[in-house]
Biopython code that builds the backbone (N, CA, C, O; Angstrom):
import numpy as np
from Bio.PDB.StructureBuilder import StructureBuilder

atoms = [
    (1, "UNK", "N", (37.852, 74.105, 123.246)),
    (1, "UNK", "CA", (38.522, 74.768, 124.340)),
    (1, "UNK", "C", (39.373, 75.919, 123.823)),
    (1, "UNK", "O", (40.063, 75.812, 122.809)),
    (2, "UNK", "N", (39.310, 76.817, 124.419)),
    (2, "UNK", "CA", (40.559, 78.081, 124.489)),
    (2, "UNK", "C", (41.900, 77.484, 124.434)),
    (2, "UNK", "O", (42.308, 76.758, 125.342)),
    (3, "UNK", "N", (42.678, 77.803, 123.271)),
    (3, "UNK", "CA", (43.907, 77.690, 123.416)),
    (3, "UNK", "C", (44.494, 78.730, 124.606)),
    (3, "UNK", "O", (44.108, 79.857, 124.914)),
    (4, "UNK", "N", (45.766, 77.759, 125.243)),
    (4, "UNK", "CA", (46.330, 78.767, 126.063)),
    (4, "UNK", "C", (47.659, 79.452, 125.945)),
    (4, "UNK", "O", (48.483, 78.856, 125.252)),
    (5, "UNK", "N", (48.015, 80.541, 126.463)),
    (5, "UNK", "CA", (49.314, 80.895, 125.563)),
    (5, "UNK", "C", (50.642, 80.628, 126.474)),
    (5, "UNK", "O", (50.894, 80.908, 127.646)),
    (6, "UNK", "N", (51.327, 80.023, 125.530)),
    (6, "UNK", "CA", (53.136, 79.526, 125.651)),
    (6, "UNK", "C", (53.577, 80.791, 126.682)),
    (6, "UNK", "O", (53.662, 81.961, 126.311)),
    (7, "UNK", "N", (53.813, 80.356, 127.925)),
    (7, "UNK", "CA", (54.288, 81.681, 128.582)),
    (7, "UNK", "C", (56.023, 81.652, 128.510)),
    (7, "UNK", "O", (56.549, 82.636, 129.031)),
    (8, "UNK", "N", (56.725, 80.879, 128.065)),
    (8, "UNK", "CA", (58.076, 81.127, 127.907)),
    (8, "UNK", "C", (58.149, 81.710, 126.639)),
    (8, "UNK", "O", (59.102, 82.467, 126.457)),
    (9, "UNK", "N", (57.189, 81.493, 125.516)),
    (9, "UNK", "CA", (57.523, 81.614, 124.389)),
    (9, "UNK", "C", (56.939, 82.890, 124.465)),
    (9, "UNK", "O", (57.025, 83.228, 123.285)),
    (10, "UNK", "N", (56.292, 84.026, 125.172)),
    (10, "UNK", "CA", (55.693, 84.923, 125.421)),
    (10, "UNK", "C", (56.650, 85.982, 125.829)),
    (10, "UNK", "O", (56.668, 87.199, 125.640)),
    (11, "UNK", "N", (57.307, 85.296, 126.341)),
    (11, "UNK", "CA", (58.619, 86.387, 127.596)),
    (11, "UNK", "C", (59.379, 86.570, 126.699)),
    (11, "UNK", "O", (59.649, 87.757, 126.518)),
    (12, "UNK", "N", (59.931, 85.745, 125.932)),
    (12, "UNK", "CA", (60.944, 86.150, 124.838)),
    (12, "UNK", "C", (60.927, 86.562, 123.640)),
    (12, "UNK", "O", (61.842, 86.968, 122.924)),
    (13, "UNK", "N", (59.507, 86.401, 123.400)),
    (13, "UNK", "CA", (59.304, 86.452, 121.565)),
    (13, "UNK", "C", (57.988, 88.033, 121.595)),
    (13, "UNK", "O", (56.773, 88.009, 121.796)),
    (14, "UNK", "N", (58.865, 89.155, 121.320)),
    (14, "UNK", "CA", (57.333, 89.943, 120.639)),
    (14, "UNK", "C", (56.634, 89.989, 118.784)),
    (14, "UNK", "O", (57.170, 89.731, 117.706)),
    (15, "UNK", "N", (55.179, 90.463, 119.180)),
    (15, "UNK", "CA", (54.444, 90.349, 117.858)),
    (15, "UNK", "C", (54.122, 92.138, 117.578)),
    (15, "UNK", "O", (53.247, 92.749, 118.192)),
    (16, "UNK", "N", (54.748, 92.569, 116.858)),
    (16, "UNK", "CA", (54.875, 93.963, 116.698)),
    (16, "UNK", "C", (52.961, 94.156, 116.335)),
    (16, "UNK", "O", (52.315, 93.111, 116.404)),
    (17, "UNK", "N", (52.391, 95.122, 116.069)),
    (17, "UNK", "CA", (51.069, 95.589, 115.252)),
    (17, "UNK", "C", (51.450, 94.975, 113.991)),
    (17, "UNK", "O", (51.349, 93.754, 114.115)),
    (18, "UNK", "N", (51.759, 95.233, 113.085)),
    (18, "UNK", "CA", (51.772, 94.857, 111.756)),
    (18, "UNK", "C", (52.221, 93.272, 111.217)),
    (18, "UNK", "O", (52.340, 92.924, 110.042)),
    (19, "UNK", "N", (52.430, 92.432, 112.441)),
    (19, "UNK", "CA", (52.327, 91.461, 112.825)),
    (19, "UNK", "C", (53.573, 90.677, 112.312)),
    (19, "UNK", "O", (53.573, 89.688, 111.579)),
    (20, "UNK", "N", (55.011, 91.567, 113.050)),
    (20, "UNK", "CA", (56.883, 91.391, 112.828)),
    (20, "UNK", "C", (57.031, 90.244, 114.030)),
    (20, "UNK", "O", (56.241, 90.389, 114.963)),
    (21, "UNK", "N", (57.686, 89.449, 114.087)),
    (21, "UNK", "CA", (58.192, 88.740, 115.155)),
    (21, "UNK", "C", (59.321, 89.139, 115.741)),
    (21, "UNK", "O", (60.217, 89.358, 114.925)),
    (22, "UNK", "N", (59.689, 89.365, 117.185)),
    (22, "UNK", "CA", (60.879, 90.340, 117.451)),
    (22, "UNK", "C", (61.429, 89.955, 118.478)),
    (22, "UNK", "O", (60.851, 90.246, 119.524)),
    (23, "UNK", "N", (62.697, 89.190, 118.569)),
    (23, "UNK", "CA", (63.689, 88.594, 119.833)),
    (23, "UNK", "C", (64.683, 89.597, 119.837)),
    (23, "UNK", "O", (65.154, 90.463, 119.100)),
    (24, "UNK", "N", (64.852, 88.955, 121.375)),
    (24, "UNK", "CA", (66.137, 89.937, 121.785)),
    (24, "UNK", "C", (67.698, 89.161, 121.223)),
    (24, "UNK", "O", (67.518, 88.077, 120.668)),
    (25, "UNK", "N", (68.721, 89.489, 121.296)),
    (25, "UNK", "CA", (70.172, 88.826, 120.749)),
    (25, "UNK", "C", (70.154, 87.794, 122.006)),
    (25, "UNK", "O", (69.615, 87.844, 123.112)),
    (26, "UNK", "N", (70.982, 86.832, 121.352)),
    (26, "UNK", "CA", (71.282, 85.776, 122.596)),
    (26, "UNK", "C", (72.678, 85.806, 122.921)),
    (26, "UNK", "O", (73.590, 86.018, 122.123)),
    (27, "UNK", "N", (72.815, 85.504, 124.548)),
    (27, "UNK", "CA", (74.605, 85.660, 124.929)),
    (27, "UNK", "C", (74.405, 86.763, 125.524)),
    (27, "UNK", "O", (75.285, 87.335, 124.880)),
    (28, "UNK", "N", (73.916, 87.777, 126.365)),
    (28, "UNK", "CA", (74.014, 88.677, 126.354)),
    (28, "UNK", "C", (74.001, 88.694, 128.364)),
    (28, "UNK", "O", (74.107, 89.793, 128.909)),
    (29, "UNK", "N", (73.886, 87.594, 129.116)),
    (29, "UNK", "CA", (74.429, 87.713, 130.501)),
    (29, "UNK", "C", (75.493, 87.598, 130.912)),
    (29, "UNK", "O", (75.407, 88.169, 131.999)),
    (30, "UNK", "N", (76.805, 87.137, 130.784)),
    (30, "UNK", "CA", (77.968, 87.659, 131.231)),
    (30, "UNK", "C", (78.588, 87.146, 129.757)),
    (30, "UNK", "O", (78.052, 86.837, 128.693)),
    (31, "UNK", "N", (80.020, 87.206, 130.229)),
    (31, "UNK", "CA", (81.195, 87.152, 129.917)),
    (31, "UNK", "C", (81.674, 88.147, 128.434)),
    (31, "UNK", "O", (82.578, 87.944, 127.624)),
    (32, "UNK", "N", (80.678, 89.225, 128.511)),
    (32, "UNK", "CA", (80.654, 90.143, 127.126)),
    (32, "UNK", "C", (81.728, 90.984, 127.479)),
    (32, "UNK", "O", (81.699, 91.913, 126.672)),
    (33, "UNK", "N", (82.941, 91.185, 128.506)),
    (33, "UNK", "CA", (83.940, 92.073, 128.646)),
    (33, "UNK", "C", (85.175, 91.410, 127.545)),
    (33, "UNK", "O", (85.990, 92.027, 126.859)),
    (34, "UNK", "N", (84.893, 89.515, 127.719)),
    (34, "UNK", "CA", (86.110, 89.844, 126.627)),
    (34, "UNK", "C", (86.025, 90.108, 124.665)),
    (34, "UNK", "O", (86.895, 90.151, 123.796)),
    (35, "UNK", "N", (84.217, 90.258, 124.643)),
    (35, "UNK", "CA", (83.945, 90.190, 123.131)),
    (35, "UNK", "C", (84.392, 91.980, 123.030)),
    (35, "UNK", "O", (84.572, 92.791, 123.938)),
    (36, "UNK", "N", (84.470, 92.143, 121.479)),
    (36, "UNK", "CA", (84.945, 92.953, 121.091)),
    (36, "UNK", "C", (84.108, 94.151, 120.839)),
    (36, "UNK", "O", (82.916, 93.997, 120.572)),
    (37, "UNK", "N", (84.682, 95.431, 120.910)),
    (37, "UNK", "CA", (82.705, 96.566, 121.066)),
    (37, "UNK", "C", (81.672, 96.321, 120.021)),
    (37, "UNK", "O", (80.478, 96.600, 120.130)),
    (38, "UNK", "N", (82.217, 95.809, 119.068)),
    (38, "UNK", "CA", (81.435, 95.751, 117.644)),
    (38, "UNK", "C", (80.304, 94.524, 118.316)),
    (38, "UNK", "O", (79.103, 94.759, 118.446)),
    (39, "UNK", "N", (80.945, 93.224, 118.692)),
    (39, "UNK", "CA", (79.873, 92.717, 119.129)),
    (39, "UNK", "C", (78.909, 92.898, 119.835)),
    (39, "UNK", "O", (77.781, 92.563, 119.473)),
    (40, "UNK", "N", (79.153, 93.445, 120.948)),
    (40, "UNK", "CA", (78.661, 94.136, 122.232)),
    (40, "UNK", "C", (77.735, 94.846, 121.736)),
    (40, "UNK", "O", (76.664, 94.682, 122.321)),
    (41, "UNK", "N", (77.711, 95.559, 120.905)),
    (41, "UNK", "CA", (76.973, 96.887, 120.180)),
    (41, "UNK", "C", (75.694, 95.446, 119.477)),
    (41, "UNK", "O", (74.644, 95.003, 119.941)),
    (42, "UNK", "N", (76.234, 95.226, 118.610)),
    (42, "UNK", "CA", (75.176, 94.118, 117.980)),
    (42, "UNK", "C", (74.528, 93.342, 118.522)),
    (42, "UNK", "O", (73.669, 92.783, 117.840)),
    (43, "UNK", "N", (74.657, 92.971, 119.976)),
    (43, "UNK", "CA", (73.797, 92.434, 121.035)),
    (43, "UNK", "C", (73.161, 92.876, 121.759)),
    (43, "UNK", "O", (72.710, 92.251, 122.719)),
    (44, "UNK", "N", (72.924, 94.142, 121.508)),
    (44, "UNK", "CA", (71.853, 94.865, 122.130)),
    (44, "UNK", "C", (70.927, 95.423, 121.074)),
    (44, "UNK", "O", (70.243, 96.320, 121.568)),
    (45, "UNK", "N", (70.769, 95.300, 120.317)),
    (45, "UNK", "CA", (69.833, 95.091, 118.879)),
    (45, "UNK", "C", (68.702, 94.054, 119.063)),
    (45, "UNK", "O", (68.831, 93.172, 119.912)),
    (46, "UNK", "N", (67.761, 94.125, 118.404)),
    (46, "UNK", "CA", (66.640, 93.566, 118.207)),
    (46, "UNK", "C", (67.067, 92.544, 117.112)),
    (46, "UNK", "O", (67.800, 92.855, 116.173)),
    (47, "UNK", "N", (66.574, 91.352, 117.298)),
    (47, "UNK", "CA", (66.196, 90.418, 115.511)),
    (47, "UNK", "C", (65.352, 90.058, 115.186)),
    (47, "UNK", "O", (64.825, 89.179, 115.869)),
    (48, "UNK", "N", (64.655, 90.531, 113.879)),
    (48, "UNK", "CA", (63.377, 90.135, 113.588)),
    (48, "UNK", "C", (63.332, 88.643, 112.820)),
    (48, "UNK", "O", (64.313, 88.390, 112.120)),
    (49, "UNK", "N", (62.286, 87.657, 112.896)),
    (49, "UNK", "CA", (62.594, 86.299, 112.926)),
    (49, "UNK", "C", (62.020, 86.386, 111.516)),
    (49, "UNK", "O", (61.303, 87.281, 111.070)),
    (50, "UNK", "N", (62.475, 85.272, 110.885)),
    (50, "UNK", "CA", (61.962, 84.539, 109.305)),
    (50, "UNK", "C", (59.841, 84.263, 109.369)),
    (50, "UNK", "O", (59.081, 84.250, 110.338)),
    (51, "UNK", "N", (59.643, 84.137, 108.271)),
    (51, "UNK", "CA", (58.333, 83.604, 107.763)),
    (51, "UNK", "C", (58.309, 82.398, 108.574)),
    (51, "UNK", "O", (57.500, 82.416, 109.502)),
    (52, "UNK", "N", (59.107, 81.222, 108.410)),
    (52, "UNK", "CA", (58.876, 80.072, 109.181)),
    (52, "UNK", "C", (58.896, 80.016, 110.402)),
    (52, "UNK", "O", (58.532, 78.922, 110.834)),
    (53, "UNK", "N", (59.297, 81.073, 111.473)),
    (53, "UNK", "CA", (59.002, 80.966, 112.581)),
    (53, "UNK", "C", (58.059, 81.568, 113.078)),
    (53, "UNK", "O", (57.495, 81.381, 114.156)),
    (54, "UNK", "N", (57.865, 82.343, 112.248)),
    (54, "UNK", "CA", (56.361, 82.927, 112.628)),
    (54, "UNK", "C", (55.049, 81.947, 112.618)),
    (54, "UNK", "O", (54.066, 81.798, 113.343)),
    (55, "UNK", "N", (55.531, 81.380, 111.465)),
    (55, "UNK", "CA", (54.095, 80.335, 111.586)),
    (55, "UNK", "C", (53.994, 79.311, 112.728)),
    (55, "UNK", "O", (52.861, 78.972, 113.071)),
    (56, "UNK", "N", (55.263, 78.683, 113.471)),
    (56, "UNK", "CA", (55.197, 78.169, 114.490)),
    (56, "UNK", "C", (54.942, 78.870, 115.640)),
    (56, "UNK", "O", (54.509, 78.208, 116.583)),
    (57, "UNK", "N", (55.162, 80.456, 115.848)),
    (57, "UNK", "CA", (54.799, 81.515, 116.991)),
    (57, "UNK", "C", (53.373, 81.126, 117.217)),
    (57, "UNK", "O", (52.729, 80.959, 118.252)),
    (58, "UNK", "N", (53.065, 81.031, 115.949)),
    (58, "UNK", "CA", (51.004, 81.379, 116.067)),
    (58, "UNK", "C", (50.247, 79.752, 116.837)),
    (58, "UNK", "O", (49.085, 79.371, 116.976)),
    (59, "UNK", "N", (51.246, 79.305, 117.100)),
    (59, "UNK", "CA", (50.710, 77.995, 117.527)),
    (59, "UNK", "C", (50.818, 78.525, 119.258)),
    (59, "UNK", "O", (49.812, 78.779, 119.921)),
    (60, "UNK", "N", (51.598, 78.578, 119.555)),
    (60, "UNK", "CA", (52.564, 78.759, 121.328)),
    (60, "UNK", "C", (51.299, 80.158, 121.409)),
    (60, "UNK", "O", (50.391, 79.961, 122.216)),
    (61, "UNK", "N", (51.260, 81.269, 120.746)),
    (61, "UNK", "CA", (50.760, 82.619, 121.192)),
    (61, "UNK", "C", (49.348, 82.400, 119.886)),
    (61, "UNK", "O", (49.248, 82.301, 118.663)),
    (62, "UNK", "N", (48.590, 82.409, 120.919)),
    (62, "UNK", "CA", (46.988, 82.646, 120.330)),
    (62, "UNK", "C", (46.612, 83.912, 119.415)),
    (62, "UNK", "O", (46.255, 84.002, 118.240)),
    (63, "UNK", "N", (46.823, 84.795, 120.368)),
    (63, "UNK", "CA", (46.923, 86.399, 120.101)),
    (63, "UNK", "C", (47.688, 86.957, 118.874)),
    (63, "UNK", "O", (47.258, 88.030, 118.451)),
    (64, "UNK", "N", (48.625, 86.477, 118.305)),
    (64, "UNK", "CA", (49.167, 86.386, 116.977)),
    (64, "UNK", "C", (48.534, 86.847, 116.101)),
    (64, "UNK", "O", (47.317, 86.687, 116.185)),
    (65, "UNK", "N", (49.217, 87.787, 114.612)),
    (65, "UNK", "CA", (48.115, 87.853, 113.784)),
    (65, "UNK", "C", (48.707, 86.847, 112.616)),
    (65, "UNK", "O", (48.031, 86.593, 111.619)),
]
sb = StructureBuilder()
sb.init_structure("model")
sb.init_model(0)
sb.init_chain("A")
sb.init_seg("    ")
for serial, (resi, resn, name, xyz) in enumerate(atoms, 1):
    if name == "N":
        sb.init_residue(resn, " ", resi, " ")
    sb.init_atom(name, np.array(xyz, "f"), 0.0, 1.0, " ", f" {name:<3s}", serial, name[0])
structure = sb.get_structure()
């Protein structure tokens, strides 16, 4: 059978071309007026994930390289 793909794990997690794993920062729906700008700034940044989570990505997302 066709594996099918993780649609939560889809919405949140991208697989760049060269095959980077790429989440967005977490915390980032309210209460960011009382963090400080430095944080604020750093939560709107990208994070690219470790070797070991990548290998669990390729399980949830088919399409993976």
């Amino acid at each position: 059978m066709k594996q099918k793909t993780h649609k939560a794990v889809s919405k949140r997690i991208k697989v760049t071309k060269n095959g980077k794993v790429i989440k967005r920062k977490a915390g980032q729906d309210h209460f960011n007026s009382r963090e400080t700008g430095k944080v604020r700034r750093n939560k709107r940044s990208d994070v690219k994930l470790g070797k070991q989570v990548k290998k669990a990505i390729k399980t949830f997302l088919p399409y993976s390289k």
